[in-house]
C-alpha positions in Angstrom: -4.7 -9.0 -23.6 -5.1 -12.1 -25.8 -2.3 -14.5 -25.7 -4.0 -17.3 -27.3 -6.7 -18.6 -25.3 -9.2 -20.8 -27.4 -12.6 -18.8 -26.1 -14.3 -21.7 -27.7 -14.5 -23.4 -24.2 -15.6 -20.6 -22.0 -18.1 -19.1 -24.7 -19.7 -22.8 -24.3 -19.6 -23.1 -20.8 -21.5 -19.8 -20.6 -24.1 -20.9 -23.2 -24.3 -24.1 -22.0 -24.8 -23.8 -18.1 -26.3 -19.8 -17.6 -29.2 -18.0 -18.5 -28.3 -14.8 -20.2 -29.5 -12.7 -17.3 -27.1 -14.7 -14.9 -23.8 -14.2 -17.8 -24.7 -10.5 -17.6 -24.7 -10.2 -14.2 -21.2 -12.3 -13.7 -20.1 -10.1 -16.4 -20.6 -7.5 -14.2 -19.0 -9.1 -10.8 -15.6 -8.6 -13.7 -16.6 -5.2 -14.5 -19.2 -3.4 -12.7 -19.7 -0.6 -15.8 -20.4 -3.6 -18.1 -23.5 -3.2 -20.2 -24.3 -5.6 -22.4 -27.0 -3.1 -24.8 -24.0 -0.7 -25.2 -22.2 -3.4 -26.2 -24.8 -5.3 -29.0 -26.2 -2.0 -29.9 -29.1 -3.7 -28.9 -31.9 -1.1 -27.3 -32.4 -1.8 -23.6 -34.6 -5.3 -22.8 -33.6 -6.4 -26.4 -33.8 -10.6 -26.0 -30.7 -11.6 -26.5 -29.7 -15.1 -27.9 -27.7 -17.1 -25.3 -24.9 -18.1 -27.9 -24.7 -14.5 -28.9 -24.8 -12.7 -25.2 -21.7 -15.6 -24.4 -20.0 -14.5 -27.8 -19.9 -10.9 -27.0 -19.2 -10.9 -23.4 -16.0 -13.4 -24.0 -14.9 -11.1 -26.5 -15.3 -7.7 -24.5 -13.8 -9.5 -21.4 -10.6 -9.9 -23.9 -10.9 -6.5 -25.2 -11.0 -5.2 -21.9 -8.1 -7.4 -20.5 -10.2 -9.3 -18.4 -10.6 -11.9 -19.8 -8.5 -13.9 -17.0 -10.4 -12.4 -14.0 -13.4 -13.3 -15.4 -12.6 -16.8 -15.2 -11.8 -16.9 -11.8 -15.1 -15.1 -11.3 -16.3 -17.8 -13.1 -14.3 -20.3 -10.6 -15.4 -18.5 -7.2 -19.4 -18.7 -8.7 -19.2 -22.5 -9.0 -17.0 -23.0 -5.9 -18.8 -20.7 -3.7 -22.6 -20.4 -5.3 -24.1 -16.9 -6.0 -27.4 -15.5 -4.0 -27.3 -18.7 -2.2 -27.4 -20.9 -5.5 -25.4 -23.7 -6.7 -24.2 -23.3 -10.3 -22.7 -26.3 -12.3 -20.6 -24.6 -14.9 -20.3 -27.3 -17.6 -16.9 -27.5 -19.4 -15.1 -24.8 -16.9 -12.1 -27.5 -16.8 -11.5 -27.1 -20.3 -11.7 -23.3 -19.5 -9.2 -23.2 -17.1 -6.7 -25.6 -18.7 -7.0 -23.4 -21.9 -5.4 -20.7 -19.5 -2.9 -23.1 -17.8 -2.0 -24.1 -21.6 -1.6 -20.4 -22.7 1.5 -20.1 -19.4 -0.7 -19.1 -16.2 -0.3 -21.5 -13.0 -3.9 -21.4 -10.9 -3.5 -20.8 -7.1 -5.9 -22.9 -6.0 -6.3 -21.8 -2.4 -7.0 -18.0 -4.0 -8.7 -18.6 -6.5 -6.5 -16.8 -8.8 -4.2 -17.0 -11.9 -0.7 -15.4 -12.6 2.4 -16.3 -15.1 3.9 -19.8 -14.9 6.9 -18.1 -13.1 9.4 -21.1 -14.8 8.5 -20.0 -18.0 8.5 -16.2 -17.6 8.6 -12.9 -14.6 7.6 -10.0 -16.3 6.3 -6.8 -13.5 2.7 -7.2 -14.4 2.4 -10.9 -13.6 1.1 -11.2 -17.1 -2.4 -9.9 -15.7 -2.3 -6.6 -15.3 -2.9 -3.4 -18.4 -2.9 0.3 -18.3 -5.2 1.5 -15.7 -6.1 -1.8 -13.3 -6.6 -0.4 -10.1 -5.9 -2.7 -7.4 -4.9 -3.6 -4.0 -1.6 -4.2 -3.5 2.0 -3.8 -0.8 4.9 -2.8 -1.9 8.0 -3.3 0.0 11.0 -0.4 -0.7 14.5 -1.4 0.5 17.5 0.9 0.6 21.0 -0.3 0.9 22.6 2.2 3.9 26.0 4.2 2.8 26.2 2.5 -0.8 28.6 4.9 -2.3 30.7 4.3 0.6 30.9 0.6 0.2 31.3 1.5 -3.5 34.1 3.6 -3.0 35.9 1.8 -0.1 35.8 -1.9 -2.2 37.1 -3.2 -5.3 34.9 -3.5 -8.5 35.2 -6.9 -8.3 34.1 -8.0 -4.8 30.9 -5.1 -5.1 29.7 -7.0 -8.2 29.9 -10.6 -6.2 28.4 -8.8 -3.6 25.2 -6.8 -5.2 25.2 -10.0 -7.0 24.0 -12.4 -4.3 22.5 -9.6 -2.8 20.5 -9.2 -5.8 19.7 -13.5 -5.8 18.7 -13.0 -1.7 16.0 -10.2 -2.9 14.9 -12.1 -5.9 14.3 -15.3 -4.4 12.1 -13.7 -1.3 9.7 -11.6 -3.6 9.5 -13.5 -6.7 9.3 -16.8 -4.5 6.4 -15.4 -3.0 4.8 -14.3 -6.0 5.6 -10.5 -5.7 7.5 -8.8 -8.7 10.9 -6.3 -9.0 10.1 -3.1 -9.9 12.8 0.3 -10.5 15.8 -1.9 -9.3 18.6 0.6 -8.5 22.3 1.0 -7.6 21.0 0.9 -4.0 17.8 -0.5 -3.6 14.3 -1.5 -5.1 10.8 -1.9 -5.2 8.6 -4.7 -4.5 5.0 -5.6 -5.3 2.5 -7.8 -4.0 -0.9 -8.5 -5.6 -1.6 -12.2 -5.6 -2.9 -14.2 -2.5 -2.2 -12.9 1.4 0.0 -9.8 -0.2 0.1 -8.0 2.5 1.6 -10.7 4.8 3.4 -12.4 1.8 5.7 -8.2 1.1 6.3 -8.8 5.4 8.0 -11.9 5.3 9.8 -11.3 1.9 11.3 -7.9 4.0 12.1 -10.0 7.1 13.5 -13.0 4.7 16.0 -10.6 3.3 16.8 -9.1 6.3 17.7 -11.9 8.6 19.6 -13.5 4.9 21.6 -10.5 4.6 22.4 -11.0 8.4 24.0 -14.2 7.7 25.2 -13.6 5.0 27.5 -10.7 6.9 28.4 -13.1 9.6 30.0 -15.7 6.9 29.7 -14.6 3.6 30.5 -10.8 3.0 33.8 -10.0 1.3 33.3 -6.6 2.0 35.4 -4.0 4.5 31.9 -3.3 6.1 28.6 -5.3 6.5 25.7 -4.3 3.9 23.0 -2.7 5.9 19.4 -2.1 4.8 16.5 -0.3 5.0 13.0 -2.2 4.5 9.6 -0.6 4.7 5.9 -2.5 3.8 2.8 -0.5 3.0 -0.3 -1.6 1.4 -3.1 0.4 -0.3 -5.3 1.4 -3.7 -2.8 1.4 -6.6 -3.9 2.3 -10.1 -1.4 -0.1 -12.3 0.7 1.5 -15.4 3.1 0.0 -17.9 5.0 3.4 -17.6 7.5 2.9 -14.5 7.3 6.7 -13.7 3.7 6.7 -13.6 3.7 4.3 -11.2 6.0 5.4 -9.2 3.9 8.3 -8.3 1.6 6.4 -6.8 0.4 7.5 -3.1 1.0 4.0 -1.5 4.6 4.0 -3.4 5.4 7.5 -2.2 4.7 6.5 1.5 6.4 3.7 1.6 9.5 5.4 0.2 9.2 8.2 3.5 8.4 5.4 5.8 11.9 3.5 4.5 13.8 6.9 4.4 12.4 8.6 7.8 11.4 5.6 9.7 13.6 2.9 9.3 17.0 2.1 11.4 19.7 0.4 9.4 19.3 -3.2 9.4 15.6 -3.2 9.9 11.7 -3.5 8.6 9.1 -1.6 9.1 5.6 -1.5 8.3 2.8 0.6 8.1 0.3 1.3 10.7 -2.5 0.4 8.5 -1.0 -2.4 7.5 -0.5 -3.6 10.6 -3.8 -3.7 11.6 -4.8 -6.6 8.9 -2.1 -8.7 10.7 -2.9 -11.2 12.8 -1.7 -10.9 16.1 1.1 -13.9 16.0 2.7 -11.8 13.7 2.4 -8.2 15.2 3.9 -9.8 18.3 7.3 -10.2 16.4 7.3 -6.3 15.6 7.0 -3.3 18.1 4.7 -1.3 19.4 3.4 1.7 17.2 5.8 4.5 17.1 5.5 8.1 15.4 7.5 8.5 12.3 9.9 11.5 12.9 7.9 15.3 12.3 5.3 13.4 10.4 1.6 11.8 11.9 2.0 8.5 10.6 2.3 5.6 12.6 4.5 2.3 11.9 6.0 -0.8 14.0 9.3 -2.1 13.4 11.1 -5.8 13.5 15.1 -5.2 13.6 18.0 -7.2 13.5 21.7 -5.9 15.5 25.2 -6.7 13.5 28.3 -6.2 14.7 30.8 -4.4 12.6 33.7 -7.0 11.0 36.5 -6.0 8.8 37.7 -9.0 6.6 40.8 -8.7 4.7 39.9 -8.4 0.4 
């Protein structure tokens, strides 16, 4: 992934603040597997020039795709130290405006980049290639009877409809830096990767929720109120540009039966697992563990009640 970052900056920053022993081993806080010998065709204890060890790792951080994380490496080394030591990283501002120019906003309380989201939302945040494993939620939500509501109401008034519905779902993930992924007749799938993920896929679920309340009580055209299904889980995912690879994913797959076996209509649920990275201010809002239905697996729930209204179309 190379979208036109000028590597002159960070190749000078390297060569002009680190030893080459101390690029290596940042190198390899990016990507543990990284060898530096391989990479030269250098044999093993080879010196290595500085200018020439920053040349080639900047280039196989590109080649690799990650070229991005290993500037916020980078970041976290002179922000936090490393072994206890303070490093000075000369020129890293030029570094990191070179990937602000290139259409990446820096979250500076995480340390991390993604896409400048007023310029573009594509469903890898402009970060992620084939085979990035990471640690993610994703958030599945189901829209209860759809072909009913279909069937029962106009074309018209279910394309207003899904249509703000669609702006309510949007504006909670993407607003909290998650992406769309699959969107369907009925439903979708969101994912989290960037900052407090976990916690930021639970209150996108219970934004939409309590929205879609509201929006029943004075909004909806429709003969019936539109009822959902929300579930959160969080675990390993291994990232691919297909759609159907990904959706095969274990975390993706139990968050699908936790929305299907374990969540009422009009309500969120979340993982055990999940819930036990939450603080307890939040877990207080939800309620106590319960068994999903002829499975093991435990989840809480947060739910909102509706009463049924007919509105004339």
């Amino acid at each position: 992934m190379n979208p036109g970052f000028a590597t002159r900056f960070c190749r000078k920053c390297l060569y002009s603040s680190l030893s080459v022993d101390h690029m290596v081993r940042f190198a390899k806080m990016t990507y543990p597997e990284y060898d530096i010998y391989e990479s030269t065709g250098y044999p093993s204890g080879h010196p290595i020039g500085a200018q020439d060890a920053s040349d080639r790792i900047v280039a196989d951080m590109l080649q690799y795709g990650l070229y991005i994380d290993f500037v916020e490496t980078l970041i976290k080394v002179e922000s936090d130290g490393y072994m206890g030591r303070k490093f000075a990283l000369r020129g890293l501002d030029d570094v990191i405006d070179d990937v602000l120019q290139v259409g990446y906003s820096f979250d500076s309380a995480t340390g991390q980049f993604f896409e400048d989201q007023s310029q573009q939302v594509t469903r890898n945040w402009g970060r992620l290639i084939d085979g990035d494993e990471r640690q993610m939620a994703v958030m599945r939500l189901d829209v209860v009877d759809n072909t009913k509501l279909v069937k029962e109401n106009s074309k018209q008034l279910i394309d207003k409809t899904y249509g703000e519905f669609r702006d309510i779902v949007e504006g909670a993930v993407v607003g909290r830096l998650g992406r769309l992924w699959s969107w369907e007749g009925d439903g979708t799938l969101g994912a989290f990767m960037l900052g407090e993920y976990s916690r930021l896929a639970i209150f996108a679920g219970m934004e939409i929720i309590n929205r879609i309340y509201m929006f029943n009580k004075l909004k909806n055209p429709l003969n019936a109120p539109l009822k959902l299904r929300i579930a959160v889980h969080s675990g390993n995912f291994v990232y691919s540009d297909d759609e159907t690879e990904c959706l095969k994913s274990d975390i993706i797959r139990k968050v699908k039966m936790l929305e299907s076996k374990a969540a009422p209509p009009n309500s969120i649920v979340i993982s055990e697992s999940l819930a036990m990275a939450q603080d307890q201010a939040l877990l207080n809002i939800f309620s106590e563990p319960k068994v999903v239905p002829k499975q093991t697996e435990k989840f809480r729930m947060y739910q909102v009640s509706m009463e049924r209204r007919v509105q004339a179309r």
